[in-house]
C-alpha positions in Angstrom: 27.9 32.3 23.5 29.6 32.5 20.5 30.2 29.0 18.3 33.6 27.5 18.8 36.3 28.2 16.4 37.5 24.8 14.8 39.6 23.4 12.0 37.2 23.1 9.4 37.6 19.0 9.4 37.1 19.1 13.1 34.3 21.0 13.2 32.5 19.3 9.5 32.3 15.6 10.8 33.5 13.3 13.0 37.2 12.3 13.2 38.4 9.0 12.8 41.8 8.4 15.0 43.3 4.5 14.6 39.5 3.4 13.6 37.9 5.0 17.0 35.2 7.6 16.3 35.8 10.5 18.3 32.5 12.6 18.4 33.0 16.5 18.6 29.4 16.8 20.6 30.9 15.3 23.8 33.5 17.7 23.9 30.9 20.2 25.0 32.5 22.3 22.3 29.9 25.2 22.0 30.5 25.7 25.4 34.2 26.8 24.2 35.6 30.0 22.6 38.0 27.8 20.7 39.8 24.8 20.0 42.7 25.5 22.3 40.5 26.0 25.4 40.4 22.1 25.6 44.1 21.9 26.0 46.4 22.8 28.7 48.7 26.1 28.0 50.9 25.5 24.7 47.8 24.6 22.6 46.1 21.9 21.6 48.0 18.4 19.6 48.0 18.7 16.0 44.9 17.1 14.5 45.5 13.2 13.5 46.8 13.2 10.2 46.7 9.3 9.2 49.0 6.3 9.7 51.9 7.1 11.3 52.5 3.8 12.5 56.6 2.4 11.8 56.2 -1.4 12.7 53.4 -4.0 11.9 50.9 -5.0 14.8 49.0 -7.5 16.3 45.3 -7.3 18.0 45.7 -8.9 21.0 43.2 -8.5 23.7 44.2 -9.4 27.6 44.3 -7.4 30.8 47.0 -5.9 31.8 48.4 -3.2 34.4 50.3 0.5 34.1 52.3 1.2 37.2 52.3 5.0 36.9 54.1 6.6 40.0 53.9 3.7 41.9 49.9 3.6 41.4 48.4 0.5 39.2 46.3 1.3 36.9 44.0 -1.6 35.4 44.0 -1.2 31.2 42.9 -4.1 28.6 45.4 -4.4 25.3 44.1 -3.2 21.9 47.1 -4.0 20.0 51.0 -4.7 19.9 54.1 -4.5 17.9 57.7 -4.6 18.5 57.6 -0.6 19.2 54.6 -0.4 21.3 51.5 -1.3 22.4 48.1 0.5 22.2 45.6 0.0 25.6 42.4 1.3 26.6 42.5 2.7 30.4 39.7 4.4 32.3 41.6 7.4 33.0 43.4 9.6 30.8 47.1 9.7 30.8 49.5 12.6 30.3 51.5 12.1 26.9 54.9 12.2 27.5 54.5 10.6 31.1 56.3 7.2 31.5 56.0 4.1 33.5 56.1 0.4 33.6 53.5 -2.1 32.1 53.0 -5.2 32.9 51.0 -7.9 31.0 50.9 -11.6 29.6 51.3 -12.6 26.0 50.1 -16.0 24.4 54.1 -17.1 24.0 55.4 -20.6 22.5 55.1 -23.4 25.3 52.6 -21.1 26.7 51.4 -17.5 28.5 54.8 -15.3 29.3 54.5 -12.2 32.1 56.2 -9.7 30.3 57.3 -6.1 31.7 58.5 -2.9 29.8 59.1 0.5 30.4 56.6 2.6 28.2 55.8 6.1 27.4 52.4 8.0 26.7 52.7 9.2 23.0 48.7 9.5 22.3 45.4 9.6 24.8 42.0 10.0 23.5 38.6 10.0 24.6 36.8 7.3 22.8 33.0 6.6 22.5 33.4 3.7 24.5 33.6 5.9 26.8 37.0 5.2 28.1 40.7 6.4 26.7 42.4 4.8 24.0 46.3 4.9 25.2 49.7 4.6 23.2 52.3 3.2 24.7 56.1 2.8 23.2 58.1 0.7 24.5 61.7 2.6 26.2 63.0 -0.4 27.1 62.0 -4.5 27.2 64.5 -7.1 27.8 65.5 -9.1 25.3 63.4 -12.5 25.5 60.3 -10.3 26.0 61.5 -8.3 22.7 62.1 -11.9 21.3 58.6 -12.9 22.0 56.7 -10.0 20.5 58.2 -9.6 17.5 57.3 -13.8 16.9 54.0 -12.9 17.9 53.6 -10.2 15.7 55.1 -12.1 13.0 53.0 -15.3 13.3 
């Protein structure tokens, strides 16, 4: 079988998305006639070009829970910031799909429950062996909004 056709970066080294090493090998990629076979008619996601981050973050690291289509879904937080918040799932999520997210954040006076409605913008498989997920935040009440953006900022 003929070797896949990559980008030349893709195909010269392993990429680096948001600090998670995402090795080509376990693609199965000479099994492939090209790049776009991985992905779903329409082509495959541009290739990660660097930060494209527009808020600061905060690593914080607790369990938490996606509600997609009215199935729970178990994820452990990466990161946060008043726009989003990245996770790490077990299964791979659509990008664009949207649902609710529930988890609790080290608040003043104590641990708050917060909720939000979020949307996929990024999934990857990770060498972890699990997906690294990006979620933005559509919409977060106020107080929870509050209590983020203090977080991020302390």
């Amino acid at each position: 079988m003929p070797a896949a056709v990559l980008p030349a970066r893709a195909s010269q080294q392993r990429q680096t998305v948001d600090g998670e090493k995402i090795v080509a090998e376990q693609l199965k990629l000479d099994d492939l006639q090209s790049y776009g076979e991985l992905f779903a008619p329409g082509g495959p996601p541009p290739l990660p070009r660097g930060e494209q981050r527009q808020s600061d973050r905060k690593r914080v690291e607790v369990a938490g829970v996606l509600t997609i289509d009215g199935v729970p879904v178990e994820v452990s937080t990466v990161d946060i910031s008043s726009g989003g918040m990245c996770v790490r799932s077990v299964r791979q999520l659509a990008v664009g799909k949207e649902c609710q997210l529930g988890f609790a954040l080290a608040a003043t006076g104590g641990a708050r429950d917060l909720a939000a409605r979020v949307q996929v913008i990024y999934c990857f498989y990770t060498v972890e062996q699990d997906f690294k997920v990006g979620l933005e935040f559509l919409h977060i009440d106020a107080d929870a909004a509050r209590d983020i953006s203090r977080f991020v900022g302390a």
